[in-house]
Structure formats: C-alpha cells, structure tokens
SEDREN-431596 format. One line per 2 residues: number of its first residue (from 1); their letters; for each residue x, y, z of N, C-alpha, C. Coordinates in pm, whole numbers, plus 50000, padded with zeros to 5 digits. Layout:
REM residues N
NUM = a = X Y Z X Y Z X Y Z; ...
//
This chain:
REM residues 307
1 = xx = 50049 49090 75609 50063 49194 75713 49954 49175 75819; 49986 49146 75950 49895 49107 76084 49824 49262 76069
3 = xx = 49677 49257 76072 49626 49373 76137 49683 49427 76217; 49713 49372 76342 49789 49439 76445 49836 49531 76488
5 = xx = 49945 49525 76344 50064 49642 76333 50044 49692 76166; 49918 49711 76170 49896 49750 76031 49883 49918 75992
7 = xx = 49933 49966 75951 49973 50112 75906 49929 50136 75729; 49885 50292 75768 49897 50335 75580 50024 50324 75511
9 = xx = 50083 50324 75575 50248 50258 75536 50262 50137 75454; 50141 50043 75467 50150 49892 75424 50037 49851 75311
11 = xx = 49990 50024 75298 49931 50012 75158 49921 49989 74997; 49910 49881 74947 49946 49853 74814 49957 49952 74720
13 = xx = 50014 49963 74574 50002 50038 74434 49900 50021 74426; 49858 50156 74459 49639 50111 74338 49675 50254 74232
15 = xx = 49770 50231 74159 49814 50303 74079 49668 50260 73944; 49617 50313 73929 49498 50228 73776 49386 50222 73868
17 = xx = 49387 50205 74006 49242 50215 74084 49161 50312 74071; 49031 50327 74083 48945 50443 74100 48865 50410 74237
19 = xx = 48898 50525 74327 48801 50528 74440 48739 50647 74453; 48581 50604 74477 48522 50750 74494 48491 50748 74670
21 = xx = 48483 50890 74706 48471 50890 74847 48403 50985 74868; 48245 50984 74957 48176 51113 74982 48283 51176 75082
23 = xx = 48211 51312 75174 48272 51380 75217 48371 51393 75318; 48475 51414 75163 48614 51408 75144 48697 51479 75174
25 = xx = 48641 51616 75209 48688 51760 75272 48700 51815 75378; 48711 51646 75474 48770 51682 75619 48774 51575 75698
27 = xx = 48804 51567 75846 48799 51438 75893 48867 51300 75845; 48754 51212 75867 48861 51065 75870 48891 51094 75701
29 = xx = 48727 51159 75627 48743 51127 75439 48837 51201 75371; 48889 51283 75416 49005 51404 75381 49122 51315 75431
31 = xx = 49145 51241 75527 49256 51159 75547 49232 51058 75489; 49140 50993 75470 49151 50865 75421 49203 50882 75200
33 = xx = 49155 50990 75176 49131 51028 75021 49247 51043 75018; 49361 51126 75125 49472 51180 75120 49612 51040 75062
35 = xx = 49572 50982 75239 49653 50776 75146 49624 50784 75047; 49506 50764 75006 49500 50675 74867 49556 50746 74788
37 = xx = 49563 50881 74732 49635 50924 74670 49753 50900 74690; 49834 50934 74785 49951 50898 74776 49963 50757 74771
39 = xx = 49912 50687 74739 49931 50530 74730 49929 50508 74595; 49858 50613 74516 49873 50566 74357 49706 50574 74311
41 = xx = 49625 50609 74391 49474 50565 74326 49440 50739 74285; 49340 50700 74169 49276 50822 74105 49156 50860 74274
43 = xx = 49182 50913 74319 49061 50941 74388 48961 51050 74366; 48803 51016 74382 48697 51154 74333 48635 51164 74474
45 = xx = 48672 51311 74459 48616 51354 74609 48413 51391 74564; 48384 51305 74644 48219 51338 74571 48154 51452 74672
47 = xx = 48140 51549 74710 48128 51630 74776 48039 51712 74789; 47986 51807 74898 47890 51896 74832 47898 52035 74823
49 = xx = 48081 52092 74877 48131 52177 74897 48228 52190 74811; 48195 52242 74637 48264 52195 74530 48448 52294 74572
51 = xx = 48375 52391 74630 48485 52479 74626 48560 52427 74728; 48543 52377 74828 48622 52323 74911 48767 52191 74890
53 = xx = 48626 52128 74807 48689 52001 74778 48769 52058 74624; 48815 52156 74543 48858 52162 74490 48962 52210 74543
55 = xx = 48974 52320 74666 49136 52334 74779 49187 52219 74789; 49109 52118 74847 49236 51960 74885 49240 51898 74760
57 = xx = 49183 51886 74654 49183 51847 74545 49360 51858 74483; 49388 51977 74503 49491 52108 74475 49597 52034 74511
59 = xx = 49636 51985 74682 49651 51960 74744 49724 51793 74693; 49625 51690 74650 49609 51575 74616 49680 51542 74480
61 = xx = 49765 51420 74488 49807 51382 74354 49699 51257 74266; 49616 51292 74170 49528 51218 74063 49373 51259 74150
63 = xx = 49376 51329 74194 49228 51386 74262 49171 51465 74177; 49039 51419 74209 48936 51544 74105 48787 51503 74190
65 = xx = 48699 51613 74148 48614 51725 74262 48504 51642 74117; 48402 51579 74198 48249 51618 74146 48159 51647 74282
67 = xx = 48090 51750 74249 47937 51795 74312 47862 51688 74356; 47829 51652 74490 47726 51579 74520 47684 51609 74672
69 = xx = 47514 51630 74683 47479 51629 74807 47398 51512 74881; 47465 51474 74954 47342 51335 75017 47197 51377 75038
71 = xx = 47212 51498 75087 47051 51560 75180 46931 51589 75074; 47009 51565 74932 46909 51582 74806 46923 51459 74730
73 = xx = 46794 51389 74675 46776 51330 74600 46862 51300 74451; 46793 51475 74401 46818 51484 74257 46951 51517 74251
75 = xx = 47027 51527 74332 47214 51583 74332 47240 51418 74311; 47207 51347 74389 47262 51174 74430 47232 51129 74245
77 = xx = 47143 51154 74173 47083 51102 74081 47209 51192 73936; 47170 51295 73973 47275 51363 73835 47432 51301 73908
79 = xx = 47467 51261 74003 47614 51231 74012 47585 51108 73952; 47509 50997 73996 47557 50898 73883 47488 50855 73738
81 = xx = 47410 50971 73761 47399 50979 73570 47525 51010 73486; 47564 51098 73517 47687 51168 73490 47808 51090 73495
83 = xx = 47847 50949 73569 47927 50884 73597 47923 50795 73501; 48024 50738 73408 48037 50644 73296 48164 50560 73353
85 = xx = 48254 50551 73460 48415 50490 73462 48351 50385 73543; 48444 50262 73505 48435 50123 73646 48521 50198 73756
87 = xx = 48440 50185 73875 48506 50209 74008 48536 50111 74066; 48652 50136 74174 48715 49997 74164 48645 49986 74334
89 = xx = 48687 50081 74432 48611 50099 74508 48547 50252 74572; 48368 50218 74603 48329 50296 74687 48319 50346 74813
91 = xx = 48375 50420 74888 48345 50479 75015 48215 50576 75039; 48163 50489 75149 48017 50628 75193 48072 50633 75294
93 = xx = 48101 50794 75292 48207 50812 75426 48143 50942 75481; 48050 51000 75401 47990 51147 75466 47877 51126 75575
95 = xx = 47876 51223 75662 47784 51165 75741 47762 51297 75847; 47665 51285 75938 47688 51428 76015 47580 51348 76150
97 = xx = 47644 51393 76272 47686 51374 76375 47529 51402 76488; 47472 51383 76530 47381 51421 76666 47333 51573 76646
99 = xx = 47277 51632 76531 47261 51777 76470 47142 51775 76525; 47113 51930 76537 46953 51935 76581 46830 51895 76498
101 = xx = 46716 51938 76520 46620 51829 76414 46604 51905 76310; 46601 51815 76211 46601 51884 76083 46544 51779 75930
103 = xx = 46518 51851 75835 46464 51811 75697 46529 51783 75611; 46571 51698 75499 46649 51696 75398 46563 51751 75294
105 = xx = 46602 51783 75179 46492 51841 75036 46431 51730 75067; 46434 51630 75093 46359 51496 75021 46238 51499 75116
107 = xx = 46251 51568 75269 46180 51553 75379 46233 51445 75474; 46330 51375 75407 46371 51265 75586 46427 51379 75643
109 = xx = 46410 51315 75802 46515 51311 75918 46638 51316 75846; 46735 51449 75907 46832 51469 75839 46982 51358 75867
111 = xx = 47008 51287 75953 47109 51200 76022 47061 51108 75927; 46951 51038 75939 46907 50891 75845 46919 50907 75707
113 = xx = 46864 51059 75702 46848 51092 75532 46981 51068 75448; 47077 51137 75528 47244 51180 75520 47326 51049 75550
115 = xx = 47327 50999 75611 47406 50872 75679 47367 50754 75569; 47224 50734 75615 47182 50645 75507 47083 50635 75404
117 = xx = 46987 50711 75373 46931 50716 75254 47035 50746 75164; 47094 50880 75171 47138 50930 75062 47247 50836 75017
119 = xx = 47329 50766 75084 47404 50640 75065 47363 50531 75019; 47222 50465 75049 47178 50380 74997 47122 50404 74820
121 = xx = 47074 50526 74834 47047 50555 74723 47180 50569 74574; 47268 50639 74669 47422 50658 74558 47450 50513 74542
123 = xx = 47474 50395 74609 47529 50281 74606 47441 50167 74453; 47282 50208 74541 47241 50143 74365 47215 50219 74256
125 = xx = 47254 50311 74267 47257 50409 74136 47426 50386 74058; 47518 50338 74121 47619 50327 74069 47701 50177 74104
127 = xx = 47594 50099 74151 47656 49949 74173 47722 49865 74015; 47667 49925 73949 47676 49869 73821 47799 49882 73792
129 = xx = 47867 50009 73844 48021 50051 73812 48114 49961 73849; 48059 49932 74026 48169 49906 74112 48196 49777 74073
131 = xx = 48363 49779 74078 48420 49647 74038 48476 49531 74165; 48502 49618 74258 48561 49573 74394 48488 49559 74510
133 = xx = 48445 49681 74571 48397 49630 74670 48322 49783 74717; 48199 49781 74810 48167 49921 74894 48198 49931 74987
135 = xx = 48254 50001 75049 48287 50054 75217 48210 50187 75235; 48111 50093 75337 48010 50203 75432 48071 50206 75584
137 = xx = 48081 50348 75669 48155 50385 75712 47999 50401 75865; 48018 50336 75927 47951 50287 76070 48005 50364 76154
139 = xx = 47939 50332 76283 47996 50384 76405 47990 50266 76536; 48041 50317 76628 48033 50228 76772 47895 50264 76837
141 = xx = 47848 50411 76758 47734 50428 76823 47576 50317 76808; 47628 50247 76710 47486 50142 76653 47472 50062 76742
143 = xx = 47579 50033 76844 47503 49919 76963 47486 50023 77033; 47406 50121 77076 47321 50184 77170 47136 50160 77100
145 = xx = 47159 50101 76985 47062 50217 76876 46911 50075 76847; 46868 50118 76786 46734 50028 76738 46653 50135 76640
147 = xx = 46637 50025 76484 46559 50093 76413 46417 50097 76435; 46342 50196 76400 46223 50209 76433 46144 50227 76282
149 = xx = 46123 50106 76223 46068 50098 76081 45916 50153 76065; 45892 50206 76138 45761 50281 76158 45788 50425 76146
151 = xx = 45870 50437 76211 45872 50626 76237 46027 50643 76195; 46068 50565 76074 46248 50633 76049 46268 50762 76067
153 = xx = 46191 50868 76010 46219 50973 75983 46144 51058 76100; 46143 51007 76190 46104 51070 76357 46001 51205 76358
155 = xx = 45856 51145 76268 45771 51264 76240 45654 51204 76341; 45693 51043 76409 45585 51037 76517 45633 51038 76694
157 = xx = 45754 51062 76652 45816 51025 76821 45867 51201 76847; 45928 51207 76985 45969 51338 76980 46099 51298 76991
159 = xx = 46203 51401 76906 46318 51370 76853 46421 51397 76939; 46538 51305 76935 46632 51306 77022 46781 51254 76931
161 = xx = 46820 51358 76918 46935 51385 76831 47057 51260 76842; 47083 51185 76980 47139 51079 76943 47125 50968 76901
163 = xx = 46974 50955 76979 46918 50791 76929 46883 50804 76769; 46876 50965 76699 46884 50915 76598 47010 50926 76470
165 = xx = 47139 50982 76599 47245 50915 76494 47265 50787 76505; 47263 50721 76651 47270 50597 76626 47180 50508 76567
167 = xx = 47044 50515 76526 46999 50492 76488 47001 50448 76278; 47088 50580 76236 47126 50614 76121 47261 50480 76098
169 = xx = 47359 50459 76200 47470 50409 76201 47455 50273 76163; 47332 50207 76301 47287 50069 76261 47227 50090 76161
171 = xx = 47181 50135 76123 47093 50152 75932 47221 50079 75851; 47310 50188 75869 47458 50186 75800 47509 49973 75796
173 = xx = 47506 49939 75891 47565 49816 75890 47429 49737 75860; 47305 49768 75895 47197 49660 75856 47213 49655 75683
175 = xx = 47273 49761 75608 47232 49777 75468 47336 49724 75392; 47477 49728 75506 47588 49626 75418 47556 49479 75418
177 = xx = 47527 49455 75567 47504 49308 75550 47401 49270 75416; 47332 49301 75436 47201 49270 75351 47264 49286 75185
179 = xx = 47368 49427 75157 47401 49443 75054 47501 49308 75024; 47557 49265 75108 47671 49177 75085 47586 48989 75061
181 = xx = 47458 49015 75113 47374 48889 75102 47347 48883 74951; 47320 48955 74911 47223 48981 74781 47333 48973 74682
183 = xx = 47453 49029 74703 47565 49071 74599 47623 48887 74607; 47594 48804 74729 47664 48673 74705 47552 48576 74622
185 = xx = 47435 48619 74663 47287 48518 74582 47328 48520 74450; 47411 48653 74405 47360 48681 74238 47481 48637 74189
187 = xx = 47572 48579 74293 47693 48535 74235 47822 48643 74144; 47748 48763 74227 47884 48909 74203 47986 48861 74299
189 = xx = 48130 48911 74227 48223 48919 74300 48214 48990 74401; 48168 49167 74397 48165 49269 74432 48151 49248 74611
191 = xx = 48217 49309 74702 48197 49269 74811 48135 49406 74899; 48047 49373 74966 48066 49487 75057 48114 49448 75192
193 = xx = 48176 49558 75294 48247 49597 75406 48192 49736 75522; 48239 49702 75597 48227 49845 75657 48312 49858 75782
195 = xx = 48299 49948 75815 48410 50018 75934 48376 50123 76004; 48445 50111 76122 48407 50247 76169 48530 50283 76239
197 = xx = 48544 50438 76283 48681 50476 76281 48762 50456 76470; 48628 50407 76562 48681 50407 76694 48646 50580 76696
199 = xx = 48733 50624 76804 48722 50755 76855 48804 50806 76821; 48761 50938 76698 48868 51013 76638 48883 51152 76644
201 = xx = 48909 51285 76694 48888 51386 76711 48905 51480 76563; 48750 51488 76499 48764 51532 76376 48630 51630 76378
203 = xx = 48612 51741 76271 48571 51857 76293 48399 51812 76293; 48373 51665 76292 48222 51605 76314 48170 51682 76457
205 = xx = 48255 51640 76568 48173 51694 76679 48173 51794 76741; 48259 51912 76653 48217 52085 76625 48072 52114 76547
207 = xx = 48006 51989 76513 47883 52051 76415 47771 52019 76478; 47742 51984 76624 47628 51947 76695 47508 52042 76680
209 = xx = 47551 52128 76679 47476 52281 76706 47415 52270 76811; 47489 52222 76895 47482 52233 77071 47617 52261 77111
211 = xx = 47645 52443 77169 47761 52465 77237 47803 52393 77356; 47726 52390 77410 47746 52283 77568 47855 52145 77515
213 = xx = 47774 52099 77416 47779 51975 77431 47932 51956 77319; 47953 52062 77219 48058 52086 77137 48173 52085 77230
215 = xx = 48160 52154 77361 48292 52174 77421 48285 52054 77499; 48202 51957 77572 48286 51855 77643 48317 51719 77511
217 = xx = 48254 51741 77401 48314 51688 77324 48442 51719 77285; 48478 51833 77299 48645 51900 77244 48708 51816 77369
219 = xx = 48692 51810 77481 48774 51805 77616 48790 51655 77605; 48692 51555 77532 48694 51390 77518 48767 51386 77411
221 = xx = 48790 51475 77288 48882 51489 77176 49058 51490 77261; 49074 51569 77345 49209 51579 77373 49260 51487 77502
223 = xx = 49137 51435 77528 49192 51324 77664 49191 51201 77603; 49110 51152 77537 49105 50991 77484 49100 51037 77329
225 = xx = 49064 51063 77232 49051 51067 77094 49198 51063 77066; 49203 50951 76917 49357 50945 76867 49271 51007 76731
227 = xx = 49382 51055 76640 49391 51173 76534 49274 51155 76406; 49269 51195 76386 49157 51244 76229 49207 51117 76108
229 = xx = 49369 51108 76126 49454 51039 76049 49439 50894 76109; 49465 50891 76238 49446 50752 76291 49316 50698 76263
231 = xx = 49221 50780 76297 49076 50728 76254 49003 50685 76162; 49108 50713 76023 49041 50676 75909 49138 50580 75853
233 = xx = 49265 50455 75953 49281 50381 75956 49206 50242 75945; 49089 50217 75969 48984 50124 75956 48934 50144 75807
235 = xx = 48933 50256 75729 48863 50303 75625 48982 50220 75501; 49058 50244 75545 49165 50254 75383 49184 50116 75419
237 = xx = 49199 50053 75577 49194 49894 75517 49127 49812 75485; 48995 49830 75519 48840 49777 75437 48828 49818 75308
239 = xx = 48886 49941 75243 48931 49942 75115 49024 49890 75054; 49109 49836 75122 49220 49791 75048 49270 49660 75031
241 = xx = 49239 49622 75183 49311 49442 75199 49167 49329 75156; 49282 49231 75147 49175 49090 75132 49109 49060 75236
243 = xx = 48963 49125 75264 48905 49047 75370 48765 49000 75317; 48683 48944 75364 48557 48880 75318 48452 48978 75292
245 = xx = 48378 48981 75217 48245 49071 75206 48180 49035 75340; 48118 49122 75353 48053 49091 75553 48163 49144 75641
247 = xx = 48230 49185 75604 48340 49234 75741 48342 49359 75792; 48342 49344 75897 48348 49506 75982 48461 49524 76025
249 = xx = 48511 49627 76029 48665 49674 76047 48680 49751 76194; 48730 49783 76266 48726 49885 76370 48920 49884 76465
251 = xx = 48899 49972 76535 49038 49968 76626 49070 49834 76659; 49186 49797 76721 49194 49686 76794 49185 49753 76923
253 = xx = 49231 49834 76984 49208 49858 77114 49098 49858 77222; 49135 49874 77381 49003 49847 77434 48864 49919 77396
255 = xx = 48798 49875 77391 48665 49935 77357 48623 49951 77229; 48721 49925 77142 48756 49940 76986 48733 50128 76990
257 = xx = 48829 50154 77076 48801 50336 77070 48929 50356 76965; 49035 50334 76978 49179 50357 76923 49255 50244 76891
259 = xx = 49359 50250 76817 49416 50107 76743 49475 50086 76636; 49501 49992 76595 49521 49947 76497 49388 49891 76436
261 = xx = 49390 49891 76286 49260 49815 76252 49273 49687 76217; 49132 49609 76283 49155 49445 76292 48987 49451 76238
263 = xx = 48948 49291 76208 48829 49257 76187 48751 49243 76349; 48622 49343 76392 48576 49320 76432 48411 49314 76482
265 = xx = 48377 49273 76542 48207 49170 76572 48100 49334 76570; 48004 49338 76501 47871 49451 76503 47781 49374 76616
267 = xx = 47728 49433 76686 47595 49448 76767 47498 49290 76687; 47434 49243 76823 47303 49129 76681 47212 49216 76694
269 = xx = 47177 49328 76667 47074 49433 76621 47147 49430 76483; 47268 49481 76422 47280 49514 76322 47325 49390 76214
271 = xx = 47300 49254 76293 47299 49126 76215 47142 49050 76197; 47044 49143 76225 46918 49103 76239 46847 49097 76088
273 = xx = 46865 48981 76043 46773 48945 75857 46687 48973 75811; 46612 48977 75875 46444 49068 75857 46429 49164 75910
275 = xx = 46496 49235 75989 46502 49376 76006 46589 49438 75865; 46683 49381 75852 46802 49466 75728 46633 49430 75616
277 = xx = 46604 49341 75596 46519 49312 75427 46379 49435 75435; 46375 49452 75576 46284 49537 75564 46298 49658 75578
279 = xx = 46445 49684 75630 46476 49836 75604 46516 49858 75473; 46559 49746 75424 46590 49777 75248 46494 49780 75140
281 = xx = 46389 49731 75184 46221 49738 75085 46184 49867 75149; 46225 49968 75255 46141 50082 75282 46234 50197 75222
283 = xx = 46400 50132 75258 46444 50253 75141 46447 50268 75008; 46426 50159 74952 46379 50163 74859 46299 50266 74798
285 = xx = 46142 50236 74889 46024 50328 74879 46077 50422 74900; 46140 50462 74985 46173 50612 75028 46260 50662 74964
287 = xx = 46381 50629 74896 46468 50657 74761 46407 50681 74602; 46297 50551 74606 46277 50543 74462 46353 50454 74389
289 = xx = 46501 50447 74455 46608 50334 74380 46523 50168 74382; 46555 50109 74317 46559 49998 74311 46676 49909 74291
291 = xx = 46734 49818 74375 46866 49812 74294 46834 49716 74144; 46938 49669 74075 46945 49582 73999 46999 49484 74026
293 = xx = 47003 49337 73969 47055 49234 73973 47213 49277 73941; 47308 49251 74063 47436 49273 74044 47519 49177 73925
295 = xx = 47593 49194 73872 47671 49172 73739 47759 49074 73827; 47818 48911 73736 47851 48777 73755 48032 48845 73693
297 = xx = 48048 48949 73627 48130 48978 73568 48288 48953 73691; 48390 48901 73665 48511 48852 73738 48529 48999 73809
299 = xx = 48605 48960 73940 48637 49037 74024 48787 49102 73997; 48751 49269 74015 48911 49311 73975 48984 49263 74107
301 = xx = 49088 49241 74081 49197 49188 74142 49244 49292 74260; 49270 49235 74373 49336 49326 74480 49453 49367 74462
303 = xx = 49522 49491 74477 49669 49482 74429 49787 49443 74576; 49846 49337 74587 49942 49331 74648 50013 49402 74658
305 = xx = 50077 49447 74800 50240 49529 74851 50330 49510 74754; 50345 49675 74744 50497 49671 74670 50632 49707 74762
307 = x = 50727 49646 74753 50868 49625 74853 50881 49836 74802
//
C-alpha cells in the first residue's frame, strides 16, 4: 500500500496485539486508540484521567484504563511496576501544548517534563516488554527549536512558552534517534519511530491558558487544520506498517501540514549525535531511569492486510 493513498482503512488484524497509548482521552490519542481497536488490537489507554479514560474505554472494543501521570515520577514508576504483558507496541502520545510556566511534582519545566521526561522515563521502565517497536509522537514545531542542555528546565532563562514546546518536541525526536541507535548496537529487533500529526484541530490548542491566543488558534483550526482523526493518521502508521527504525512519519502535503502519511526528513538539529547522547545522559540524571541493555530476543512479526 503506497503511503500516498494510505488510510485507517488499510490497517492490518492486530487481533493478539497489545498497544499501550498515553493520553488517550482525546485528540489525535483518542483517535488513534479508537483504529486500533477497531482493527483488532487490545489497546491500554495509560492515562491520567482514570475516569475519563474509562468513558471511551466504554466506548472501545478490547480497551482497558490504567492510571498514569507523566508530570509525576512515582505514577510513571507504579505503571510499569505493575505491568507484567509483552507489548507489542508503545505510543508516547500525551503531551501539552505552549501552557503557561509551570512545575511538574518532579520540579521540571512542565512541556519538557510532560513531552519528554515523563516519556523517556515510561519507555525504559518498560522497554523490556516491548516486542515491536516505540512511537514517540513529535511535532513540526522542533525545526523552530534548539535544546538548551544547560537550562532544560528554564530556571535560568526567562520563559517563553513556545520555544519551550518546541524545544520539548526536538527532545522528542533527539531521544528516538538515539533510542533507535542503541536498540541497533545491542542487536534488538525492537525499533523505534516517530511522527507527528501535521496540523490537526484537536482540544491541545484550547489548553494554552492564553485566551487571545486560544481563539486565533480556533480560527487556524477551521481555515487550514484537517480533523483530530486525520491527524492521528501518521500515528497508527508508524505503528503499524513495515518501515525502518529511524523513521519519521508526517503528512504528505505542502508543508507536511495535512495529508496522507509518508516517510518524512526531521530538522539536522534533531539528527545531531552528541547533542541526542547528551540529552540522554542528562535524562537520565533527571529521571533516575537508566535504561538496560535491550533484549537480542526475535522480533514479533508485523501483521499483514487482511482482504
């Protein structure tokens, strides 16, 4: 199937799959959780709005609701203590948008903390599971962006709510590449991926906590933004199809705003080798995780289209 003209329509049986997906209870991850279910996969909405995610849960055929918050440490840590199943694949799909400045329990910057600590941290706490592959969920905003491995958590600069979502985003793709380097050294199947959804009008850029800026975002939602559903088109096919570990997914269209999803090129900020090794020795420090030597164990199998 050509990217091209590629649709949730052309999604395989992952009938026996397990995908877990952070927050799952709206936007592209509420559409994207929604396919997979109907495609046949057990999906776990990992969430931090148990009651919420137990409404679409409701909703969902083979869905089920565990508790998890990115913005806390010890939530990221009891979800995969608590976790014993091989996952076939992971989505870090929660994330929150250009918010005003703010703290996680842990004390990061809340965009970096949320976007990517708390992601980096869930990923080696439960790499051991994954049998297939991770999909971390980027943006277009990372080629505006540059990490600042000195001041991640923006307690020496004065803070500016976009440079540090974008900032969070390129985190997002510096940590796959690097994850996907390390996962090929050790000779794991396991691949990582990532994607981002183009321009999607989903309840992310109602949460600025800037009214001004909420409404000309609504007015760019109904002039150029294609759907919540379209947007998490890039998501379910970096989960699903045969493409290489290292791949970034996005629209085909101009600007990669809207589309179909095709393989396409990240920023060379977010292909930079010693920037990713050294943002991954500081989250480290700043997680506590360490990962482990990934497992040589055979790769579960992709499931091919069923007629």
């Amino acid at each position: 199937m050509s990217s091209s003209t590629w649709t949730p329509q052309d999604l395989p049986d992952l009938a026996g799959r397990t995908v877990v997906i952070t927050g799952a209870t709206s936007g592209i991850g509420l559409a994207a959780a929604t396919e997979l279910s109907k495609a046949g996969a057990r999906v776990v909405l990992a969430v931090r709005n148990a009651e919420r995610g137990e409404q679409v849960a409701s909703g969902l055929s083979g869905a089920e609701v565990r508790p998890l918050d990115l913005t806390d440490l010890a939530s990221v840590r009891a979800f995969a203590t608590g976790w014993t199943d091989p996952i076939d694949v992971l989505i870090n799909n929660a994330g929150v948008m250009a918010v005003p400045e703010g703290r996680t329990k842990d004390g990061f910057e809340t965009q970096i903390g949320t976007n990517h600590l708390g992601h980096f941290a869930l990923t080696g706490l439960l790499l051991g599971h994954v049998r297939d592959r991770v999909v971390t969920i980027a943006s277009g905003a990372h080629r505006m962006a540059k990490i600042d491995l000195q001041d991640l958590n923006w307690e020496q600069r004065s803070y500016k709510r976009w440079p540090a979502y974008g900032q969070s985003k390129l985190a997002n793709l510096l940590f796959t590449f690097e994850l996907q380097r390390r996962l090929a050294e050790a000779g794991s199947p396991v691949r990582a991926v990532a994607a981002h959804p183009g321009y999607a009008a989903t309840e992310l850029q109602s949460r600025t906590g800037n009214p001004l800026q909420n409404a000309g975002m609504a007015i760019l939602n109904r002039v150029i933004a294609q759907s919540g559903e379209q947007g998490a088109w890039p998501t379910l096919y970096a989960a699903t199809q045969d493409i290489p570990g290292g791949s970034y997914v996005g629209p085909d269209g101009r600007g990669e705003v809207r589309g179909h999803p095709t393989l396409v090129s990240p920023s060379s900020a977010a292909t930079d080798e010693r920037v990713a090794r050294e943002l991954w020795a500081l989250s480290e420090r700043l997680t506590g995780v360490a990962y482990e030597p990934p497992s040589r164990r055979p790769a579960a199998s992709v499931p091919s289209r069923t007629a």
